[in-house]
C-alpha positions in Angstrom: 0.0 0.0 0.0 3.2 2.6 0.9 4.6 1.8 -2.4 1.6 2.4 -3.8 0.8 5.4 -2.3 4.4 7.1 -3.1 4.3 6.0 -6.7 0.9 8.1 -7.1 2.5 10.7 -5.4 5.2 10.7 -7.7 2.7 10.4 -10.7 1.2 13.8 -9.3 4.1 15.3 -8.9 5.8 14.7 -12.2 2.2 15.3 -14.3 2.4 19.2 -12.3 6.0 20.1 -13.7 5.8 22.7 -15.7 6.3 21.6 -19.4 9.6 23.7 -19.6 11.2 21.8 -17.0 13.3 19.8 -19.9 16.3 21.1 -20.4 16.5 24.2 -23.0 20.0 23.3 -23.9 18.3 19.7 -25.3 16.0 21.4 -27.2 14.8 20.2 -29.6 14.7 16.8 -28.4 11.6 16.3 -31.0 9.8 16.7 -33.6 7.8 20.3 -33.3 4.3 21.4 -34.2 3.5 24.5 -36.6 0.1 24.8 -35.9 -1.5 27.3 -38.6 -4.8 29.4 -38.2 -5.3 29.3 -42.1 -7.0 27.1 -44.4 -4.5 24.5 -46.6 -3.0 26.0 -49.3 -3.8 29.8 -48.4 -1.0 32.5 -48.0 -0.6 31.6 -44.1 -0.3 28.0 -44.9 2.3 28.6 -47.8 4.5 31.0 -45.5 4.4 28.6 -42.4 5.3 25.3 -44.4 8.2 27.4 -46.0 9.5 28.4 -43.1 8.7 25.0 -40.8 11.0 23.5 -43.8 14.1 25.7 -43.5 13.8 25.9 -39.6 13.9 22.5 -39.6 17.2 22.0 -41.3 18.7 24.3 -38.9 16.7 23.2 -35.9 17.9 19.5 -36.8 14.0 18.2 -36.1 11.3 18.1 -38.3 8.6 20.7 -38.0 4.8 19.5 -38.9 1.9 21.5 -39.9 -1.5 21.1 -38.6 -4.1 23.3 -40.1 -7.1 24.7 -37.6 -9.5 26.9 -38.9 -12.1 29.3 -38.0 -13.0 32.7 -36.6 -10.8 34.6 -39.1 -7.9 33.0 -37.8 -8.8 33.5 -34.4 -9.6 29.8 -33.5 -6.7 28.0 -34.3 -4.1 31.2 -32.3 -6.2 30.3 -29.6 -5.2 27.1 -29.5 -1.1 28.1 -29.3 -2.0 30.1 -26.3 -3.5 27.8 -24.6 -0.9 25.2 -25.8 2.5 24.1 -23.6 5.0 26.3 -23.1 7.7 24.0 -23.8 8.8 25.3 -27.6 7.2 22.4 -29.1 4.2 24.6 -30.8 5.1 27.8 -32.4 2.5 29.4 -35.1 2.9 32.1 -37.8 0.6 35.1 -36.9 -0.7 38.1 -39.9 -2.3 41.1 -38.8 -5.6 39.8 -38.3 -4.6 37.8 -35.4 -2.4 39.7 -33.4 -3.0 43.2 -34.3 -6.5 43.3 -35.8 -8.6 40.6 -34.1 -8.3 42.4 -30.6 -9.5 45.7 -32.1 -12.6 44.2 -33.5 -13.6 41.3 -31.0 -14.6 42.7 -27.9 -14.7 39.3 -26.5 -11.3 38.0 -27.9 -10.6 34.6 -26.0 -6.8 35.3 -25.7 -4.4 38.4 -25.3 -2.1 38.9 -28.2 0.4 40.3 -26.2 0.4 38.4 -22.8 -0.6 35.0 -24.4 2.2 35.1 -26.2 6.4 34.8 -26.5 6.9 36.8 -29.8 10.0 34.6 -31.5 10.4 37.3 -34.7 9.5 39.2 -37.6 8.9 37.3 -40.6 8.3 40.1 -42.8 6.1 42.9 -44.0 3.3 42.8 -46.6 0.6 45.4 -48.2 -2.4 45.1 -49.2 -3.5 47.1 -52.8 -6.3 49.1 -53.5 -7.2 47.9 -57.1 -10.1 48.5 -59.8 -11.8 47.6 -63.1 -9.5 48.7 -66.1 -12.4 51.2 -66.9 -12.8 52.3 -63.2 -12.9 56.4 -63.4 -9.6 57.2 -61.4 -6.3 55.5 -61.6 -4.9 56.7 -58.1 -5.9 58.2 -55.0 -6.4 61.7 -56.0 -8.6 60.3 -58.9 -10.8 58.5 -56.3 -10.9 61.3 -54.1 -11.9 63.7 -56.9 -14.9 60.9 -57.8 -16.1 60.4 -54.4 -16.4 64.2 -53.7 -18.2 64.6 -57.1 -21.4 62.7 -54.7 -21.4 59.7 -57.0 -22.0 56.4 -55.2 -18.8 54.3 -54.3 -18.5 50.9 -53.2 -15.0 48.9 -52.5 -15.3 45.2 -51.5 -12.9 43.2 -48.8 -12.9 39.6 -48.2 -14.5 40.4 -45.1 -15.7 42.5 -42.3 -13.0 43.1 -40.2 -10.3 42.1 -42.9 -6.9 44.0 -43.3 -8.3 45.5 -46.7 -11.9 46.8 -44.8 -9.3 48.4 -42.3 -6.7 50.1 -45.3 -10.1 51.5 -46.8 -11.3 52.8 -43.3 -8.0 54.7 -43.3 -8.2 56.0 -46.9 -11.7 57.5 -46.3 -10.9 58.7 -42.1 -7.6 60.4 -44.0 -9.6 62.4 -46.9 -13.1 62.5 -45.8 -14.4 60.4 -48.6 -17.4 58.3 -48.2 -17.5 54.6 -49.6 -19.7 51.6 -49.5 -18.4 48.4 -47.9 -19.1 45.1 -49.8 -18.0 42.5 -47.6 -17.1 39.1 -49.3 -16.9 35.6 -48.2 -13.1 35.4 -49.3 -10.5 36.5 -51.5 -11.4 34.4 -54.1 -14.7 34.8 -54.6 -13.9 38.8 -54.3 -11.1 38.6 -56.8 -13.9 37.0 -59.3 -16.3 39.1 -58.9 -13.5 42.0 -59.3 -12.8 40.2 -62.6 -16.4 39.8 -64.0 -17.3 43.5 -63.6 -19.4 42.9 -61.1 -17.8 45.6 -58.2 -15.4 48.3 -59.8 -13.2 48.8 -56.3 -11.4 46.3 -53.5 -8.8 45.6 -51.8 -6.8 42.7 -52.2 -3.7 40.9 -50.8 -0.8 41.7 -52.9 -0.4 37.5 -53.7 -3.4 37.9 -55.6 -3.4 41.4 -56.9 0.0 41.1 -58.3 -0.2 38.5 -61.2 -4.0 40.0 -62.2 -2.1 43.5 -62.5 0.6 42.6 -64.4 -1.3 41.0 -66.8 -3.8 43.8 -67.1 -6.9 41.9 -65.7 -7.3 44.9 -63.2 -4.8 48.3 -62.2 -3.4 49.0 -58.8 -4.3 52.6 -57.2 -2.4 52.0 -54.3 -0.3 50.4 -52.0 -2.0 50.5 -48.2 1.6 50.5 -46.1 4.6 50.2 -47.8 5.4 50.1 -51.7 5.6 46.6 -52.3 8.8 44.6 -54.2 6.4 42.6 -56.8 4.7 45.9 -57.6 7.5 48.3 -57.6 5.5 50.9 -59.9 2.3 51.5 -57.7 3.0 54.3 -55.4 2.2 53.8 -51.2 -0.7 55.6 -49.7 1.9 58.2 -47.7 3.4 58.7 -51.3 0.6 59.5 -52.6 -0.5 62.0 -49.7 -2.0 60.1 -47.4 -0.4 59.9 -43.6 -0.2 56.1 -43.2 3.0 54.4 -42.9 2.3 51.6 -40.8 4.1 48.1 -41.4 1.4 45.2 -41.7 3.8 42.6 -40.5 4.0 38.6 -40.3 5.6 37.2 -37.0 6.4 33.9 -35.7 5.0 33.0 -32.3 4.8 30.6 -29.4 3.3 30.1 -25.8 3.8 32.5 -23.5 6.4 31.7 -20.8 8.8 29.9 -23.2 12.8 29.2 -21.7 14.5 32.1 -22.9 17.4 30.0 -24.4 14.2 28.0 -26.2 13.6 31.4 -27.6 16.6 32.4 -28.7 17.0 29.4 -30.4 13.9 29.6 -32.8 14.4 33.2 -32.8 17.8 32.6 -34.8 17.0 29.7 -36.7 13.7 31.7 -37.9 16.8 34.7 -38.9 18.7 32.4 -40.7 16.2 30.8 -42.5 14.9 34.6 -43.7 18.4 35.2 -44.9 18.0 32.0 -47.3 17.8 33.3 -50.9 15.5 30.7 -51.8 13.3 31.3 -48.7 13.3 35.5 -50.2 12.2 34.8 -53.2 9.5 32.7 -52.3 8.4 35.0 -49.2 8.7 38.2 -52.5 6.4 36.0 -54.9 3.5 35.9 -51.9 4.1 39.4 -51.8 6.0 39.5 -48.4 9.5 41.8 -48.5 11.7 39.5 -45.9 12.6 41.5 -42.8 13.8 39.7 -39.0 13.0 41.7 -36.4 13.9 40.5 -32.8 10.9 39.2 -30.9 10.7 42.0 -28.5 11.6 44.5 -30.5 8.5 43.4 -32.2 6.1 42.9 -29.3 6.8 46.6 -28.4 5.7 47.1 -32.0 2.3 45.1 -32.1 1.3 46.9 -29.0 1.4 50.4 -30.4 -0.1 48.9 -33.4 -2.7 47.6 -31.9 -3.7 51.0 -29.8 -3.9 52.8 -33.3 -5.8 50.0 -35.1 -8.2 50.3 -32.1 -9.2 53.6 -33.0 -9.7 53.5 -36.7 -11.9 50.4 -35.4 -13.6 52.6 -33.3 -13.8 55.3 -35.3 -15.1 53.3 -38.1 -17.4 51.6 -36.2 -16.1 48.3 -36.9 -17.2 45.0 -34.1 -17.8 41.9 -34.3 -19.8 40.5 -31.5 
């Protein structure tokens, strides 16, 4: 019965050590989990697996994917949160998740900030304000001069609460123009629509604006954040006299709590793999200019980002309950 008794307690004891408690300097002992927010296939996914395969090689352990789904995004960061602290689940985060989802769900079932151990940059991206070749403007000032004429404008986003819903927001709060939102149930079906004439204005990630603009399917107005490498010739929204200069950035994340030396570890092999040539020019074909920032260099970043996001949200009007 003793022996019993001390090999439960033992049981107890070992099930309540923190998951950390291995040793950081044998990290990684195994294999490690990239668990993704984004549908197979989609940006997200494509950026993760890139980087779970370079990281790898460095890391000297495989890195798997697992794909969960839901709540713009929302559903699946959850789930790192929430997840051990031990280094063996990291997750590749967009705006939406750590900088736009708490400005627009009041009831957001994690903290971006506090849930989190912010391992890097991954790199920056914009999203382009794009039309119909016979749309009436070709830029900004062309839009603005439309709007103001009182003719009826309406721009579609793949989505309430979307990065593009939020670079329009800005565009209108910045010169007092007044446009229609068309929300769309995803990129895709917003890109086709853009195609068949059937909206004139939207936003769209620069992955799927680019190759429809260099073939002159549609034209670029402008660049919401910075001008981007795959379309060098269509001028930022700052360049074109709007004050907004905001990064929208991609980071790499894990639990929060994670062993420093844990962290510094994926934190350099996530810089080394950005400094691959062949990881750049895949990151520049999706439309994302590589660029390592330290982890919490970066969390200082998303912070004040999300504190200005909040407003336009509020301003805008924009919740999802």
């Amino acid at each position: 019965m003793t022996l019993r008794l001390v090999t439960s307690s033992l049981l107890i004891l070992s099930a309540a050590v923190p998951a950390q408690a291995e040793d950081p300097a044998a990290y990684p002992a195994h294999k490690i989990r990239m668990l993704l927010p984004y549908a197979a296939g989609g940006g997200g996914d494509v950026v993760g697996r890139l980087l779970a395969d370079r990281m790898g090689k460095t890391l000297g352990q495989s890195i798997y994917i697992e794909n969960h789904t839901g709540a713009a995004g929302t559903l699946g960061t959850q789930m790192v949160a929430t997840s051990p602290n031990d280094g063996y689940t990291i997750t590749v985060g967009g705006m939406t998740t750590h900088v736009l989802a708490p400005a627009i769900y009041p009831k957001l079932p994690y903290d971006p900030i506090k849930d989190f151990t912010t391992i890097g940059r991954v790199g920056t991206s914009s999203i382009m304000l794009v039309a119909t070749r016979n749309f009436a403007a070709n830029d900004i000032n062309g839009l603005v001069a439309l709007a103001k004429k009182g003719e009826p404008v309406q721009y579609g986003s793949w989505g309430v609460g979307s990065t593009g819903q939020f670079c329009a927001e800005i565009l209108m709060q910045q010169t007092g123009i007044k446009m229609d939102h068309v929300p769309f149930n995803g990129i895709a079906k917003l890109a086709g629509d853009l195609l068949g004439g059937h909206i004139s204005l939207a936003t769209l990630d620069v992955a799927t604006a680019t190759p429809l603009v260099k073939d002159g399917s549609i034209k670029a107005l402008a660049a919401c954040g910075e001008r981007s490498p795959s379309l060098p010739d269509v001028a930022s929204y700052k360049e074109q006299g709007v004050p907004f200069d905001r990064n929208l950035s991609w980071a790499m994340y894990a639990p929060a709590g994670l062993a420093e030396p844990i962290a510094k570890r994926l934190s350099a092999a996530l810089k080394e793999a950005l400094g691959d040539d062949q990881v750049k020019q895949k990151l520049l074909a999706l439309g994302i200019t590589p660029q390592f920032v330290p982890g919490e260099e970066q969390r200082d970043i998303n912070a004040r980002d999300i504190a200005a996001w909040q407003q336009v949200a509020k301003d805008a009007g924009i919740e999802i309950k």
